[in-house]
C-alpha positions as CSV (number, residue, x, y, z in Angstrom):
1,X,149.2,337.7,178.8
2,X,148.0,341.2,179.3
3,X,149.2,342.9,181.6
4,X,147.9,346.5,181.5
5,X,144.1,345.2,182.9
6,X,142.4,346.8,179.6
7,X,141.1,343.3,178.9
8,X,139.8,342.5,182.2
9,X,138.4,346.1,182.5
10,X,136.6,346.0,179.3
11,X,135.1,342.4,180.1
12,X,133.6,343.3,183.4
13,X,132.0,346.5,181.4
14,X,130.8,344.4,178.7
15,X,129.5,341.5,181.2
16,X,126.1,343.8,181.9
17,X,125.0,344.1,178.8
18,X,123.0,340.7,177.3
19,X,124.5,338.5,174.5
20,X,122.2,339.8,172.0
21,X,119.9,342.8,170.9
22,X,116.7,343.5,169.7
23,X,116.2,339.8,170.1
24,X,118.5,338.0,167.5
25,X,121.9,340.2,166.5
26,X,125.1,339.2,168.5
27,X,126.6,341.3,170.8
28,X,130.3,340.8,169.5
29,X,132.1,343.3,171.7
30,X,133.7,341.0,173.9
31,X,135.1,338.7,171.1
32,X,136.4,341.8,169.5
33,X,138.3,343.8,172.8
34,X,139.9,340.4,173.4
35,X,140.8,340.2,169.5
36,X,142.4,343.9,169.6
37,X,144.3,343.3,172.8
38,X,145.6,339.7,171.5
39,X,146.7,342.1,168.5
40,X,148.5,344.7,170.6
41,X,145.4,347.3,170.4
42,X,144.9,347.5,174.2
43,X,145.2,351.1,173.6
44,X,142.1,351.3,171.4
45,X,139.8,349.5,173.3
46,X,138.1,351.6,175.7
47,X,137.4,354.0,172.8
48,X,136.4,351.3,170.6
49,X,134.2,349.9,173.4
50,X,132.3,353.6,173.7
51,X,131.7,353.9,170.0
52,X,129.9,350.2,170.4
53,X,128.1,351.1,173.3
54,X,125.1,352.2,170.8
55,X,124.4,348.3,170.1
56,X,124.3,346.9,173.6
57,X,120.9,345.9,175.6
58,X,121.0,345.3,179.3
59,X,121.4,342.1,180.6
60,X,118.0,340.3,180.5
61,X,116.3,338.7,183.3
62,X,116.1,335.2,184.4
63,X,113.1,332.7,183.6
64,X,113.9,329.8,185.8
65,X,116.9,328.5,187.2
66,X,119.2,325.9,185.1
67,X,120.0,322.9,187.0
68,X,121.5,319.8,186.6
69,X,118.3,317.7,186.9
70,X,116.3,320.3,184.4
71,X,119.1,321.5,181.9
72,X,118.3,319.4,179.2
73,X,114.8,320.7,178.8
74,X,116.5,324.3,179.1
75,X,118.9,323.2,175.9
76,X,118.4,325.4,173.3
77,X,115.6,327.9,174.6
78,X,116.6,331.4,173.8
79,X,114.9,332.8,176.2
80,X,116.6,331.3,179.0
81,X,120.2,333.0,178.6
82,X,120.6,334.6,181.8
83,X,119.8,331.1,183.6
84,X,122.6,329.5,181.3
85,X,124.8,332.2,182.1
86,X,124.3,331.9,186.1
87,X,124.4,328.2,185.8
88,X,128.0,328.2,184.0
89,X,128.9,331.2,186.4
90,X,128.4,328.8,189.3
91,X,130.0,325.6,187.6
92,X,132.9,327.5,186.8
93,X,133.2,328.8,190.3
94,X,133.2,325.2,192.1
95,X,134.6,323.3,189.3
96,X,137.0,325.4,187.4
97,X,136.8,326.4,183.7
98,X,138.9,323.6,182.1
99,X,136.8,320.8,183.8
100,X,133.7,322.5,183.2
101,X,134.8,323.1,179.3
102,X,135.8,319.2,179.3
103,X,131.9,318.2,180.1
104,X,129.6,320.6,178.6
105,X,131.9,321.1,175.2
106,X,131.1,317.7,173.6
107,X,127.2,318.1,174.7
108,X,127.3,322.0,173.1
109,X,129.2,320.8,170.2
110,X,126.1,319.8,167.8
111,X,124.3,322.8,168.6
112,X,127.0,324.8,167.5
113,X,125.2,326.3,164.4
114,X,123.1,328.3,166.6
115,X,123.1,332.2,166.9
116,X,124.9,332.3,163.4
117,X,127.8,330.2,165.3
118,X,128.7,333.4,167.4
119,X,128.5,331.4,170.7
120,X,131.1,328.9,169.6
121,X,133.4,332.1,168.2
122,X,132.8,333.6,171.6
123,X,133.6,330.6,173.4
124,X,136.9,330.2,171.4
125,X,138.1,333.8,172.0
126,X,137.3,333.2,175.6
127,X,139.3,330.2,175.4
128,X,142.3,331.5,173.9
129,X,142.6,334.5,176.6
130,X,142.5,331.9,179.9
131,X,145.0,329.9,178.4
132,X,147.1,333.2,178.4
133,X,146.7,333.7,181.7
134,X,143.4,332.8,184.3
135,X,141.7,335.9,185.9
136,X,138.2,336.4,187.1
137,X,136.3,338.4,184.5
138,X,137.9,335.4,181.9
139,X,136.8,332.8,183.8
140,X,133.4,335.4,183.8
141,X,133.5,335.7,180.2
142,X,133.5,331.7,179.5
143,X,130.7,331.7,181.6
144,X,128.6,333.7,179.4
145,X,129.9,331.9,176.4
146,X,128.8,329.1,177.3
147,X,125.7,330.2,178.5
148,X,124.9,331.8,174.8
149,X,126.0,328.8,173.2
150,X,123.7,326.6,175.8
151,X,120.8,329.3,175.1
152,X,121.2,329.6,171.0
153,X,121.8,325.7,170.6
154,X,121.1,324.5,167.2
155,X,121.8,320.9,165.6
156,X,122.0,319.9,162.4
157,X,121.3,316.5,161.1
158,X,120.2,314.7,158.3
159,X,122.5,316.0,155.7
160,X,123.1,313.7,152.7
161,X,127.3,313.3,152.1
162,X,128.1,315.0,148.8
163,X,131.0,314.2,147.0
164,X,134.5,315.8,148.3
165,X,138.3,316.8,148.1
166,X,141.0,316.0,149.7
167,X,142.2,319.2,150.3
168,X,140.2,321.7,152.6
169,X,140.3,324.3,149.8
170,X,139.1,321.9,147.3
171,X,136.5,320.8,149.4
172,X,135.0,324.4,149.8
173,X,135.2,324.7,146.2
174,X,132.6,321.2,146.1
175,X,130.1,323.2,148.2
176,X,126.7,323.4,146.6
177,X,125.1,326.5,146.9
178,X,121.5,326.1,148.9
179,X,118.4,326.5,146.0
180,X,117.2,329.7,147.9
181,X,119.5,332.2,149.5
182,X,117.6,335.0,151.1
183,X,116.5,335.7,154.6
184,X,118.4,335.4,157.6
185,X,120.8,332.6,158.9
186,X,118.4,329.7,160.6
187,X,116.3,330.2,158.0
188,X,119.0,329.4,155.0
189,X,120.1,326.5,157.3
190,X,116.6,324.9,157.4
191,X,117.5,324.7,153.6
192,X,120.6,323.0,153.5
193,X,120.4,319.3,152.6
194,X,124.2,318.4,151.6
195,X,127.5,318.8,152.3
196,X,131.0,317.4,150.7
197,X,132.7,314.8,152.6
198,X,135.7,316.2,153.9
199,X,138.6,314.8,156.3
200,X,136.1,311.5,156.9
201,X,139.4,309.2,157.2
202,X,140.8,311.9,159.8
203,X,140.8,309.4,163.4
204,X,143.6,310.8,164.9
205,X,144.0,313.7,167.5
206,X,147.4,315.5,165.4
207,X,145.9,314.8,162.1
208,X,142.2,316.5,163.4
209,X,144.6,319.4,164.7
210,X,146.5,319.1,161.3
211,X,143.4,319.0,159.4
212,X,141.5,321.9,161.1
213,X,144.7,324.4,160.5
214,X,144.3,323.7,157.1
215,X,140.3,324.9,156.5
216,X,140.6,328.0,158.6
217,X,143.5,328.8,156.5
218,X,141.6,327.6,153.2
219,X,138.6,329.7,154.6
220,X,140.4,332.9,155.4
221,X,142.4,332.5,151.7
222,X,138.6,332.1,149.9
223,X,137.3,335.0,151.7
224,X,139.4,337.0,149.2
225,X,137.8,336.1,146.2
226,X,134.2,335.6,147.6
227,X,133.4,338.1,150.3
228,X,131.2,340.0,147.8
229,X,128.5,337.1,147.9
230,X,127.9,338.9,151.6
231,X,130.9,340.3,153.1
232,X,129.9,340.0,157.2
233,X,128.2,336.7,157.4
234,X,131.2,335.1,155.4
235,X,133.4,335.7,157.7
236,X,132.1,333.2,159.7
237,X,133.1,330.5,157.3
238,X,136.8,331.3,158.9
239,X,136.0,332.4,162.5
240,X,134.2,329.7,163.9
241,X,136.5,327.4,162.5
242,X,139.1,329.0,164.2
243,X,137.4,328.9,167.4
244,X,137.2,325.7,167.4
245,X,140.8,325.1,166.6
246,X,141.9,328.0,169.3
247,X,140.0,326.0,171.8
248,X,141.2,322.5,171.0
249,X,144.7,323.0,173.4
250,X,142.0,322.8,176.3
251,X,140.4,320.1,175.6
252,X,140.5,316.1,176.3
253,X,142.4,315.1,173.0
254,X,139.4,312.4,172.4
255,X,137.5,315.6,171.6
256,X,139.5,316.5,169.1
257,X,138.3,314.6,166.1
258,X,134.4,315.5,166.6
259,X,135.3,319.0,167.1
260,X,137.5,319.2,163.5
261,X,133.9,317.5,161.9
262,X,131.6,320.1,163.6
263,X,134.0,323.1,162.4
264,X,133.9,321.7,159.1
265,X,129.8,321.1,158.7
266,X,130.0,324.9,160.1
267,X,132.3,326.5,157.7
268,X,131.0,324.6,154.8
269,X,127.6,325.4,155.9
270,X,128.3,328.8,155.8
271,X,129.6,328.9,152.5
272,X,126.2,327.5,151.1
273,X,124.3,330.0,152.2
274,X,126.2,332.6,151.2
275,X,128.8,332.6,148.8
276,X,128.1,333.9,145.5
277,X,128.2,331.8,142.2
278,X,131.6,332.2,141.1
279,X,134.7,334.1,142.3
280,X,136.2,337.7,142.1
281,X,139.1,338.4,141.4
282,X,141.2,340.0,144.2
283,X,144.3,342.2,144.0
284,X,145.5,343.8,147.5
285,X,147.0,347.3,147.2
286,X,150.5,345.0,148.7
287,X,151.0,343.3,152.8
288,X,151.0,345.3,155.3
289,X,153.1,344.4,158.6
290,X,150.6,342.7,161.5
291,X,150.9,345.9,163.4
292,X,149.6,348.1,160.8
293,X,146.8,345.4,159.5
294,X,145.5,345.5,163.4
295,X,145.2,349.3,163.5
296,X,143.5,349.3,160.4
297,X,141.0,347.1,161.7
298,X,140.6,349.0,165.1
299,X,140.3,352.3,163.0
300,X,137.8,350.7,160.7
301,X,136.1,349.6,163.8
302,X,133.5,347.0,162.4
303,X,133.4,343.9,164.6
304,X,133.0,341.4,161.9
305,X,136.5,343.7,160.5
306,X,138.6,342.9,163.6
307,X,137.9,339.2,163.9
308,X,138.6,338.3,160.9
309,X,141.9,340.0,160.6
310,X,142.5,338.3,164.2
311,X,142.1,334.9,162.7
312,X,144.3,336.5,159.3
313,X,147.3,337.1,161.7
314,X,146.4,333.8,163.0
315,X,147.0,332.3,159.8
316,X,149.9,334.7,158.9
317,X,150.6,334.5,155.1
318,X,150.4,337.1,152.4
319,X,146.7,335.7,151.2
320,X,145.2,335.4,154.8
321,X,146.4,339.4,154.7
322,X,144.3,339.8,151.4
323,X,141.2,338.8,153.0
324,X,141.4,340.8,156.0
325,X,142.4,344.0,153.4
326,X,139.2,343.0,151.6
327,X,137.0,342.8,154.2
328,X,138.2,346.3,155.2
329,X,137.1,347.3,151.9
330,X,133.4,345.8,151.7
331,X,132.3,346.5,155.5
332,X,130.9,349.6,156.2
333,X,133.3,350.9,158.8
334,X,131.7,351.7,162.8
335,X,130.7,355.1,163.1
């Protein structure tokens, strides 16, 4: 729990500006002060914060409001995210978060390939601070995840089973590059047709849990090697895994299962659209303590930086520290 209110204060700044800009880049500043403070950066923030400012838009404006009669027509219309937001702002406030997580979370969770899967990341850092400890710019802040996620949801259906691995990492490894990888993210995903099978015999709450520990920390490892196909959007292959898994303590176990298969179409989805043809190899300059990898990031300053060594301390081994020293490396720091 944090307890000097930098969080907090830094959430109810943020919470003003919209959850994108110029119409379809993420507005990752409040996944990233929650990262730094869970990372014992608190001190940074409020200057990391100002050298973001730069990218923010103002809030938008309502269209119509979301309602529980209408919100299915609503589902997945971009242009509708301040009437997600207020909807999930008032749910939150009569129902409480975990409740309100427990309902809408399964309906969300197809769509979760929407908005380059920054809604589900944002959702999952969210998450991870309210189990810490409940205040009102948190409970805020799930709000306007969930109100992203509602606004950018995105299925995916129809892909044909490929063959798999066992293992998560092996599994990766299976993933079949998509024929044509240029232009942005929904447009790669309108391309992919297949994925490996993965986890399919997985029915059990621990063994999803189990299961989804293992590809964030097969993700995170294979960042290493392959963050040169495109160093940001990579990153992704590890992070919204991770959300998912950060968020799974909150959940209804029954959820538990669907949510490790999701992750998975996610991360591997990811990787076909943009990991390069074969491997690098990787040699970090040597491990750095958690304290020091942390400061590098918030010095570095790139958002896509600091998540991703968030989710490395999450995993906490000397290869998960690799990948976070490579992204350092490849992103261009925030100036």
């Amino acid at each position: 729990m944090d307890d000097t209110g930098v969080l907090d204060e830094a959430l109810e700044r943020l919470h003003g500006a919209g959850p994108e800009r110029r119409g379809r880049l993420t507005n990752h500043a409040p996944m990233a002060v929650e990262a730094l403070v869970a990372r014992g950066q608190a001190g940074g923030v409020h200057r990391w914060v100002g050298r973001y400012a730069g990218k923010l838009e103002e809030f938008p404006a309502g269209v119509e409001r979301v309602t529980d009669a209408n919100w299915a027509s609503a589902l997945g219309d971009a242009r509708r995210v301040a009437d997600w937001v207020g909807y999930f702002q008032g749910e939150v406030g009569e129902r409480g978060w975990r409740e309100v997580l427990a309902v809408w979370w399964p309906r969300l969770l197809p769509g979760m390939y929407g908005g380059s899967t920054h809604p589900v990341i944002r959702v999952g850092h969210a998450v991870r601070t309210l189990l810490a400890g409940e205040t009102g710019p948190r409970v805020n802040e799930l709000a306007h995840g969930l109100g992203y996620w509602a606004a950018r949801h995105r299925p995916v259906a129809g892909l044909t089973p490929l063959p798999g691995a066992d293992s998560a990492a092996a599994a990766l490894e299976a993933v079949r590059p998509i024929a044509v990888r240029d232009g942005g993210f929904p447009a790669r995903l309108d391309r992919l047709t297949g994925l490996p099978v993965w986890a399919a015999d997985v029915t059990e709450p621990e063994e999803a849990h189990r299961s989804l520990t293992d590809l964030v920390r097969a993700a995170t490892h294979r960042y290493a090697t392959h963050a040169h196909g495109e160093p940001t959007m990579l990153v992704h292959a590890a992070t919204a895994p991770n959300a998912v898994l950060r968020t799974l303590p909150a959940l209804p176990r029954d959820l538990w299962v669907p949510s490790m298969r999701a992750a998975w179409t996610a991360s591997a989805a990811v990787t076909a659209m943009y990991a390069p043809d074969e491997p690098a190899a990787y040699a970090p300059p040597g491990p750095l303590a958690p304290e020091e990898l942390s400061e590098r990031a918030l010095a570095h300053g790139d958002e896509h930086v600091i998540k991703l060594t968030d989710t490395a301390l999450d995993v906490g081994d000397e290869r998960a520290c690799a990948a976070a020293l490579r992204a350092l490396e490849l992103s261009e720091p925030l100036v």
